[in-house]
C-alpha angles and dihedrals in degrees: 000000000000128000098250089047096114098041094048090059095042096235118140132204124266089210142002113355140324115232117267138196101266087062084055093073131100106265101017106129109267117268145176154181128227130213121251085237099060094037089067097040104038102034108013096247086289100181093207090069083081109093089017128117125238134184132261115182093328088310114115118228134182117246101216104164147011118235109239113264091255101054127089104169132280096299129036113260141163085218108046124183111275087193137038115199128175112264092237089071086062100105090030087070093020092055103175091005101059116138091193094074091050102075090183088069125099110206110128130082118231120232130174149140130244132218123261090246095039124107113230085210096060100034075058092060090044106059087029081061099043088046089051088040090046085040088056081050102110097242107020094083133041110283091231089050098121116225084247093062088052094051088053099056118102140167119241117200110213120173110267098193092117093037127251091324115194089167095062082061090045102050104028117103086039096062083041090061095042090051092055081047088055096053088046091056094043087058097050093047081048091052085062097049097052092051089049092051090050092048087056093049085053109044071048100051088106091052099041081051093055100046086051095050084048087058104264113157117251086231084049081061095047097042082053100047091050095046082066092047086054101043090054088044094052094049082050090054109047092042090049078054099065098043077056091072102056098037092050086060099040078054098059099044080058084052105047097031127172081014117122094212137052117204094198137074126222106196105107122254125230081254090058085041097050086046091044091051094047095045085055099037083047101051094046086066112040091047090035100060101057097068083028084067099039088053086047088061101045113142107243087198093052098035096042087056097050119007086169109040127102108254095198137291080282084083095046088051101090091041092050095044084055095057085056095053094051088045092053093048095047097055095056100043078050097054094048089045086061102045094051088046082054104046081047095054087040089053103044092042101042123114104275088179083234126109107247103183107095106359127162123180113192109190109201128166108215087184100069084034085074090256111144125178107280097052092046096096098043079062117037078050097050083049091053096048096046097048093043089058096052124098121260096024114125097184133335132199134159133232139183083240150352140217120280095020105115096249137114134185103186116173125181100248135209145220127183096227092043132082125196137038123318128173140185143167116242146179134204105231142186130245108272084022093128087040090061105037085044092236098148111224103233097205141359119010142302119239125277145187087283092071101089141162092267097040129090112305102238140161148210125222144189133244085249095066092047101055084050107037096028111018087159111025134072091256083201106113095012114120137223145180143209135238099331119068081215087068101046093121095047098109130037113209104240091171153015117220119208112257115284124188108239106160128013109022087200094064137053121277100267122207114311134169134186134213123197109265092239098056113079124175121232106222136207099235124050093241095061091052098046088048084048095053090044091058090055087072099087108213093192142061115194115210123179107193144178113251131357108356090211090056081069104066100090092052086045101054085036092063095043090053088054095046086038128347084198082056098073128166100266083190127357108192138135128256089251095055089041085057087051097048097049080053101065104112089051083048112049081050108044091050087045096056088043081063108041088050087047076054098052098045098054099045078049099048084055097049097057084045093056085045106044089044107049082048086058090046094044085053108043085116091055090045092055091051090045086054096045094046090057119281130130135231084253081059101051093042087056090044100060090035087048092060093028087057087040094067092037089049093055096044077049091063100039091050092053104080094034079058087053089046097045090051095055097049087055092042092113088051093059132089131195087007127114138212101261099030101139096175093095084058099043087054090043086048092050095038092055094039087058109045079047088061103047082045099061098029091076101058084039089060094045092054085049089061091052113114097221094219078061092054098042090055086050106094 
């Protein structure tokens, strides 16, 4: 970070100072400050650390401030910095590997502040001009980068209130989504409010009637009527309030699973608590004045001769309108709810091309363990002789990355019968790395103790290159290079590897190669070679293992400590929990959604009940003339299914295009459905129609027990 890092964002430090931009000079001490977080974990907030020295990889650094408790730094993170230290220290603790020195990288984030006057659109053209104008500078751009490429960069200003937030970008749409599910919701348990507001205007008609003969205002009546409503959506609230709590949180451990820290709080701010107020205060009257008006308006004549008796299918109108519009709502949220459970199965059961049984990924970082280039293959070979000789381990290698695990190393390649640009991920593997990780090899061979560093430089790809890079021809024996034309014969392609998902699960495997982890290319620019001696540092260590992989930890961390105790496990975790880590966002979604449809239904589900029940009720006298007059208990129960499904079957009809309208709007969230996959709606359909049934069947068998002497005596 810059010296001015912590000024320009206005924090200040707990304790101590921030750093500031004389420490940010060549040659200044070392210094550093630590976060509030690991302060208080790592030291117990021991106030004498300030002004103390730690150390960093061997190199010594000051410790001059503490971060204050709310700051983690200028992005979110699970993992948030434990250290600031001032970007000009950066060769002094990198050595060899510095970035700093190699002005043609691009590896820092830019942050800043405008000025109140200033126009974000033309401070954009500014810097996009001066980074054009510093790329044309001989040295400060890679000497291949064509004069079109340049022309194309630009600068993009984003707000960076919140930081530079990649989990806005992440999570977005699907708020979005759950916020359109919340409102949904909200209706239909308005919905109930609204009919329970009506059936007591109703049971209360004769009261009404009589304060309105005595003199009472219609507007009394009304004031009276919404208070009720308020009071009810204000219970609602705060107790929604609360649940609020606990699901928020529950949100963010899906979020940031398998992560030992959450950034976020979820305890609601006085923001979320005002919005939350209104929303219920808000509610309470719009869906409270409606049968507040209809109770105003009530005839005295009509209700004084009969407070009990039906006054005609006019007066069911409002309560029934209201069952079709929950049934419509439900179906969609439902419908959603499926496809997103779906997209979710499809995601977490697809074929990943990587074997899933007894997989165990170690993630290390030999780097801040003090390990420089010389000493890497002493090691890598000391790790792959103690885990092949513990029980249990089937085979072991070790990668710069794995699949799933939310890296990427992508490099333009090169062919010397080929023009043009040409691009690919890659990873520097082991031998018996396909054998371990179960990627078969199509055709030709994986890689094996025999590929040295002195050996043939040769290389394995996937199917995915080949349809790309050789559609026609047998890519075994062809050569390619990376990142210089002048290299474009370095490797010669021994195998193809079966397609393996590395990066999004929701698309298909995109072009990867792999190079044996000893042979390294000596390159003509000093990024290159920097980029290539980065990629000497394995991240990854691929067990595949008998039994629970998990079972296996302690026997993992046990043998590192023995190899290192500075080379500890930074995660230990199988490939299944890895697929279901790099799916949290699918995840937090899809299980939301479930709930928020589970919600639905069943505020739906009560509603037709209350409904279908006070009209029973309302109707007891009817039901006993139906019953004299000859019907039979079979009769009765069809006759209140017939008008419950009625109202189900038109809300039915009104939610289906809404479900083909919602589904298009999510068809870039879903994964393994197709456009026309009606299958999520059939089950929504099914779902809703039988809740529906058990709903109103109740009610239904209540009228049919009904004698109907005893009913034509009810008034």
């Amino acid at each position: 970070m810059s010296g001015n890092y912590f000024s320009a964002l206005g924090v200040p430090a707990y304790a101590g100072r921030a750093i500031a931009p004389n420490d940010d000079k060549i040659g200044a001490p070392a210094v550093a400050v630590i976060s509030y977080r690991a302060w208080q974990q790592k030291y117990g907030g021991d106030p004498s650390l300030v002004g103390a020295s730690v150390m960093f990889d061997g190199i010594p650094a000051n410790i001059i401030g503490v971060a204050p408790p709310a700051f983690f730094g200028d992005r979110l993170e699970s993992d948030p910095p434990d250290f600031w230290l001032p970007i000009s220290q950066e060769p002094v603790f990198r050595r060899e590997n510095s970035l700093l020195r190699l002005p043609a990288t691009a590896w820092l984030y830019m942050i800043g502040r405008l000025r109140p006057d200033a126009n974000p659109s033309q401070v954009s053209a500014q810097l996009t001009a001066e980074l054009r104008q510093y790329l044309l500078t001989p040295g400060n751009s890679n000497q291949h980068m064509d004069l079109k490429k340049i022309d194309k960069q630009v600068i993009h200003l984003a707000p960076g209130g919140g930081g530079i937030n990649s989990m806005k970008d992440d999570y977005e749409q699907g708020l979005l989504l759950l916020m359109a599910a919340s409102g949904a919701v909200l209706i239909i348990a308005c919905a109930n409010l609204a009919n329970l507001l009506l059936a007591r205007g109703a049971t209360t008609r004769l009261r009404t009637s009589l304060q309105l003969a005595i003199g009472a205002t219609r507007g009394r009546i009304i004031r009276s009527q919404i208070t009720e409503s308020l009071v009810l959506s204000l219970a609602g609230g705060a107790l929604g309030l609360l649940l609020a709590m606990y699901a928020s949180r529950a949100m963010l451990l899906i979020a940031f699973r398998g992560s030992t820290f959450v950034p976020i709080s979820s305890t609601p701010s006085w923001p979320v608590l005002g919005f939350t107020t209104l929303v219920a205060v808000l509610t309470g009257i719009v869906f409270g004045v409606g049968p507040a008006w209809m109770a105003s308006h009530t005839d005295p004549a009509e209700a004084l001769r009969g407070a009990s008796r039906v006054t005609g299918e006019a007066s069911a109108l409002p309560q029934r309108s209201l069952i079709v519009l929950q049934a419509a709502v439900s179906l969609v949220l439902l419908s959603v709810a499926a496809l997103l459970t779906q997209t979710l199965r499809n995601l977490e059961n697809q074929e990943y091309g990587i074997q899933r049984q007894g997989s165990l990924l170690v993630q290390i970082n030999p780097e801040s363990a003090g390990y420089r280039q010389e000493r890497l293959m002493a090691l890598y070979q000391q790790i792959e002789d103690k885990f092949s000789h513990l029980p249990g381990i089937i085979s072991e290698s070790l990668s710069l990355y794995t699949a799933q695990q939310g890296n990427n190393w992508g490099e333009s390649v090169h062919f010397s019968d080929k023009t043009g640009e040409f691009g690919s991920s890659w990873d520097r593997v082991s031998a018996h790395y396909f054998e371990t990780i179960g990627t078969p090899i199509a055709r030709g061979r994986g890689f094996s103790d025999q590929d040295t560093a002195t050996s043939q430089k040769v290389a394995v790809v996937n199917e995915a290159f080949v349809r790309k890079y050789f559609p026609k021809d047998d890519p075994i024996g062809k050569h390619f290079g990376k990142d210089e034309q002048s290299h474009a014969g370095d490797y010669e392609i021994v195998g193809v590897a079966k397609d393996a998902k590395y990066q999004d699960a929701s698309r298909p495997a995109r072009q990867m190669f792999f190079v044996p982890l000893p042979q390294k290319i000596k390159y003509d620019t000093p990024v290159d070679n920097m980029v290539e001696d980065s990629s000497m540092y394995m991240g990854t260590i691929e067990l595949h293992v008998q039994g629970d992989p998990d079972s296996f930890a302690p026997y993992v961390r046990r043998t590192l400590g023995e190899i290192d105790p500075n080379l500890t496990p930074i995660t230990t975790r199988s490939f299944d929990e890895q697929v279901k880590i790099l799916a949290s966002a699918h995840t937090l979604i899809g299980r939301l959604s479930s709930a928020f449809g589970f919600i639905a239904l069943l505020l739906a589900s009560i509603g037709l009940y209350g409904v279908t029940a006070y009209r029973v009720a309302r109707r007891t006298s009817e039901v006993g003339l139906r019953m004299a007059l000859g019907a039979n208990r079979t009769d009765i129960v069809s006759l209140i299914l017939r008008a419950a499904f009625t109202q189900v079957g038109i809300g039915l009809v009104i939610g289906i295009p809404f479900c083909f309208l919602a589904k298009h709007w999510l068809q870039h969230q879903l994964f393994g459905i197709g456009k026309f996959d009606p299958m999520s709606l059939i089950v929504a359909i099914a779902v809703l129609a039988f809740c529906a049934f058990i709903a109103s069947l109740l009610p239904a068998g209540r009228a049919a027990t009904i004698e109907p002497m005893q009913a034509l005596r009810t008034e």
